[in-house]
Each structure stands twice: as C-alpha cells, then as structure tokens.
C-alpha positions as CSV (number, residue, x, y, z in Angstrom):
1,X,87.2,96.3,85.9
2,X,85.7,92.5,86.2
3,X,87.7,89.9,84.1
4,X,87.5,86.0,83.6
5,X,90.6,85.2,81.4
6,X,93.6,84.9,83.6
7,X,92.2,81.1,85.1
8,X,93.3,81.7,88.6
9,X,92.7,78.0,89.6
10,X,93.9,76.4,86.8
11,X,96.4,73.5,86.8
12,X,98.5,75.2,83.8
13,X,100.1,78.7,84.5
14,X,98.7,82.1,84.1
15,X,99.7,82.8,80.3
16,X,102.5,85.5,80.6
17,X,101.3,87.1,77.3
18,X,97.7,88.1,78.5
19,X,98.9,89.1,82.0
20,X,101.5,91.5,80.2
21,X,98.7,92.7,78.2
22,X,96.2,93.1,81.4
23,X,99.1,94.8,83.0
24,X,99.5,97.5,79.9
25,X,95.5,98.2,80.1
26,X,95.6,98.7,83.9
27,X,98.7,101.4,83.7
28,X,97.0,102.9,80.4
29,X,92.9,103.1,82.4
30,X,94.0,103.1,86.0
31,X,91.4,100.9,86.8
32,X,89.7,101.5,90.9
33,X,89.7,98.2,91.0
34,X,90.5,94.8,89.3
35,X,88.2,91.9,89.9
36,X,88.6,88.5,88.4
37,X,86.7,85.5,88.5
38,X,87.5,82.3,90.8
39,X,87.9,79.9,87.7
40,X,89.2,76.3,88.9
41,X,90.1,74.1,85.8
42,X,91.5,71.0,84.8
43,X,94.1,70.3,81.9
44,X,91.1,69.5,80.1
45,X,89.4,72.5,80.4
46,X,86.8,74.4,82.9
47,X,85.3,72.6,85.4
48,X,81.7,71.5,84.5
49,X,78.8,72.1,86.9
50,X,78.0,69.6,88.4
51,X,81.6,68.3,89.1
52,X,83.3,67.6,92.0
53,X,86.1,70.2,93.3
54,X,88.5,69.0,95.7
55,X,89.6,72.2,98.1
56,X,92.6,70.9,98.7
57,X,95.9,72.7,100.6
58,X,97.4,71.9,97.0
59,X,94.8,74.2,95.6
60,X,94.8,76.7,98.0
61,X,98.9,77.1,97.8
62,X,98.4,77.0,93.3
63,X,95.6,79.8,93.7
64,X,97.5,81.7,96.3
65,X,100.6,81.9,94.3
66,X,98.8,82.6,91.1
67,X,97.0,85.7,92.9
68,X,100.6,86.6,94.5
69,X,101.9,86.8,90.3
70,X,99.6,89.0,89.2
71,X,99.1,91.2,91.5
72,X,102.9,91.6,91.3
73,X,103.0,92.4,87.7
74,X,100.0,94.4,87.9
75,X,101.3,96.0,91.5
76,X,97.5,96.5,92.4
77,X,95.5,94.0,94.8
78,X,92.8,92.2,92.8
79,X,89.1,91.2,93.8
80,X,88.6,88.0,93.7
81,X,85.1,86.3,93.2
82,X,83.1,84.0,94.9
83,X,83.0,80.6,92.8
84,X,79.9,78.5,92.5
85,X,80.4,75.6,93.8
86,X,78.0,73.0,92.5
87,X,78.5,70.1,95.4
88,X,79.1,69.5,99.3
89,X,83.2,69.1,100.1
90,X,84.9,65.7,100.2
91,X,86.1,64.5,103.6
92,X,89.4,66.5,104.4
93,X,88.6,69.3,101.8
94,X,88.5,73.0,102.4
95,X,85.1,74.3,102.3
96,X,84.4,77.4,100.1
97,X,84.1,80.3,102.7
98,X,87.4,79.0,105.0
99,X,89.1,78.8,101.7
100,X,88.2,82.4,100.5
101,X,89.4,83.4,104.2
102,X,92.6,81.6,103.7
103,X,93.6,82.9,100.3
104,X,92.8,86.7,101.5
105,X,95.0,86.2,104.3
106,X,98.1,84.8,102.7
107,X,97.8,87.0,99.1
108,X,96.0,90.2,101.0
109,X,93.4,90.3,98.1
110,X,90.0,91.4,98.5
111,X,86.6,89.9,97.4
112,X,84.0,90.7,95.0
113,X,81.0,89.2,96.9
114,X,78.3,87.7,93.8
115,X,75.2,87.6,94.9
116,X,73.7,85.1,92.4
117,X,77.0,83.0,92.9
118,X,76.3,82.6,96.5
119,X,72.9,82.1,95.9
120,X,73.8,79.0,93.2
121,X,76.0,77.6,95.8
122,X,73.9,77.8,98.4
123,X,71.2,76.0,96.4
124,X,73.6,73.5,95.0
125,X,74.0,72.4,98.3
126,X,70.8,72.5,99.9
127,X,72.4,74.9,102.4
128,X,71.2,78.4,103.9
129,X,72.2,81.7,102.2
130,X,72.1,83.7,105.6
131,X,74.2,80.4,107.5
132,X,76.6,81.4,104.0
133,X,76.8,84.7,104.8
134,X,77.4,84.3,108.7
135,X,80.8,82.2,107.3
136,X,81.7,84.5,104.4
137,X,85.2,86.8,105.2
138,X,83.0,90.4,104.3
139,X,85.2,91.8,106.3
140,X,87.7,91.6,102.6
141,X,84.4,92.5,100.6
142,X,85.2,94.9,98.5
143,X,82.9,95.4,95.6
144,X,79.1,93.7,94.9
145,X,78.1,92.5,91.9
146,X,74.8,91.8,90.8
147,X,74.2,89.4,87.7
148,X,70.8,89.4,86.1
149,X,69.3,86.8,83.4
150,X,66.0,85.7,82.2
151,X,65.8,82.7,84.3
152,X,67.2,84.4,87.5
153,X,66.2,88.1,88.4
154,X,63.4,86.7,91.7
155,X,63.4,88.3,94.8
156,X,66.3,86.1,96.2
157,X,68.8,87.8,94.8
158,X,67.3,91.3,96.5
159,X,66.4,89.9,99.7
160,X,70.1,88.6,99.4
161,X,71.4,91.8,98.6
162,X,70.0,94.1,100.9
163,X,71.1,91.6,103.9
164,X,74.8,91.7,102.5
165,X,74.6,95.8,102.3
166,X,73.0,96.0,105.7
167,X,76.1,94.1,107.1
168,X,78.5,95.9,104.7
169,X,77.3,99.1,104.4
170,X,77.2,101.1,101.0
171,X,79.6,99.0,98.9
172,X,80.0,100.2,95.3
173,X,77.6,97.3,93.2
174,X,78.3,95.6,89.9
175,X,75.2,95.2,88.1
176,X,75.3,92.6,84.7
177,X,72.7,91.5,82.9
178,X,73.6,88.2,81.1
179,X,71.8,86.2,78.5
180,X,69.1,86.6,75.6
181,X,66.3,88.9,76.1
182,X,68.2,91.3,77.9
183,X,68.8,94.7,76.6
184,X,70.1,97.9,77.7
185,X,66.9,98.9,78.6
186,X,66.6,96.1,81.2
187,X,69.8,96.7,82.5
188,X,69.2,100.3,83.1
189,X,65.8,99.3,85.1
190,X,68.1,96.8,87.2
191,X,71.0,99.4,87.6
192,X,67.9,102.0,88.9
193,X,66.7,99.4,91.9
194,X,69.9,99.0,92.9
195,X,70.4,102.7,93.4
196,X,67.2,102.6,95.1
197,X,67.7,100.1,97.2
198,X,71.2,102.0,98.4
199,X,69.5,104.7,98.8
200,X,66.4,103.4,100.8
201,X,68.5,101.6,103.3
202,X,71.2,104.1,104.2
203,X,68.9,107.0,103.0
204,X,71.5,108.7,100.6
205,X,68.5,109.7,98.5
C-alpha cells in the first residue's frame, strides 16, 4: 500500500482522524507493506520545488517521532520514501541520505527507494546518481517503486534501476504511471519491462 496523506514532515500533527481511519483499512486488508511518502511542509502548505529545506536535528527528531506514532497505532513498520530534494544543504544541515540513515535507525522503518525521486534529486543538484546510490542506507530498502510520465520514462530511470537491483537483489517493484496520456495499456507495457528486467538479471525467467 503506497500513501501520501499522513504529512510525515509537517510542522502541524498527523491528523488523528485519518491515522484512525488508515489504521481500520490496514487491520481490515492486511496490507504486506505500508509505504508513505516523505512530505516536508510548512504551516502554509507543501513545500514548493524549488524551495529551500533545512535538514535540521529539529526535523529529524519531528519526522522521527511522527514515524514512531504511526507505526504505533498501526503496530506495522512503514516504508518510507525518498524525498526530492530540489537544492544543495545549508551549512550545518543534514544532507538527504545521512538523514534517511538517521531516521531508520532511531524509528526502525524501512525505505521505499524511488527511482525517479533519486534521479530528480540527483539532477536538482548537479550531483551523480551512482555517488547517491554509494550513500543511500539500501541496506533498509525495502520495496522499489517505479514512476512513469510522459515527460520522464528515458533510459535513466532503467539504467538506474537495474544498478539499484544489482546491489539489492530482487526487491518487489512499484510501478506508477502518472500524468495525461497514460493509460492502462501503458502501464501494463511498463509493468512487463520491469518483469523482464528482473528476470533478465537474476534469470527467474
């Protein structure tokens, strides 16, 4: 199950209503796992692209604590996605990879490793996806996931992806196809390469 409503990262709380109701689906489904995305915002809203994040220890203790609630009331460890992170750190701050690393330790979540996030970052920051990769924790990596749209479905984000598998192993993949112009059709040709490219490199064909 992948889910982008709880705001872990944001200055207010984690609405007690919607994590009730989150924890009601999860008993009712018995979802293998329970991924949510790494959404920092502001009392204003969602950070913007483009904006400046400050990975600070004040973060890092909100985020940690806000993964420590609910995975309490869901009693189930969550997955918890790379961000993209649009700009270099500020002097003193955390960067992204040493933060994931940090929050896994101290909350014992795992990770859903995004391929196209990493790959935005990366680019962002006029930095190296393989140097990313080197730093990332895959060690807590516990799901892929795959996220297709009409401006960005190159061979980046495969070249990415089989160098993540080849240090992971077979690691179940999240494929999404996001945006206009994308059907199911599309999404079933994506879903296809992806088994093939499993398949092809641990020969499970």
């Amino acid at each position: 199950m992948y889910g982008a409503g709880l705001s872990i990262g944001g200055e207010d709380p984690i609405d007690r209503d919607v994590l009730e109701d989150l924890s009601k689906f999860c008993k009712r489904h018995r979802p293998d796992s329970i991924a949510e995305r790494f959404v920092i915002s502001t009392m204003d809203g969602p950070v913007r692209a483009g904006s400046p994040l400050a990975r600070s220890q004040a973060i890092l203790n909100r985020v940690c604590d806000q993964i420590d609630l609910v995975q309490e009331a869901l009693r189930h460890a969550i997955l918890l996605e790379n961000p993209v992170i649009q700009s270099p750190p500020c002097a003193g701050a955390i960067g992204e990879t040493d933060l994931l690393t940090l929050i896994v330790n101290r909350t014992g979540c795992g990770l859903l490793f995004d391929v196209d996030n990493a790959l935005a970052s990366t680019r962002a920051q006029s930095s190296d996806p393989h140097s990313y990769l080197d730093a990332f924790p895959l060690e807590a990596v516990c799901q892929i996931r795959l996220a297709f749209t009409p401006r960005n479905s190159g061979a980046n984000v495969w070249q990415l992806y089989r160098e993540t598998i080849r240090r992971l192993g077979p690691v179940p993949t999240l494929v999404a196809c996001e945006g206009e112009g994308i059907d199911w059709t599309s999404l079933r040709a994506e879903v296809a390469r992806a088994d093939a490219v499993l398949a092809r490199e641990f020969s499970m064909a």
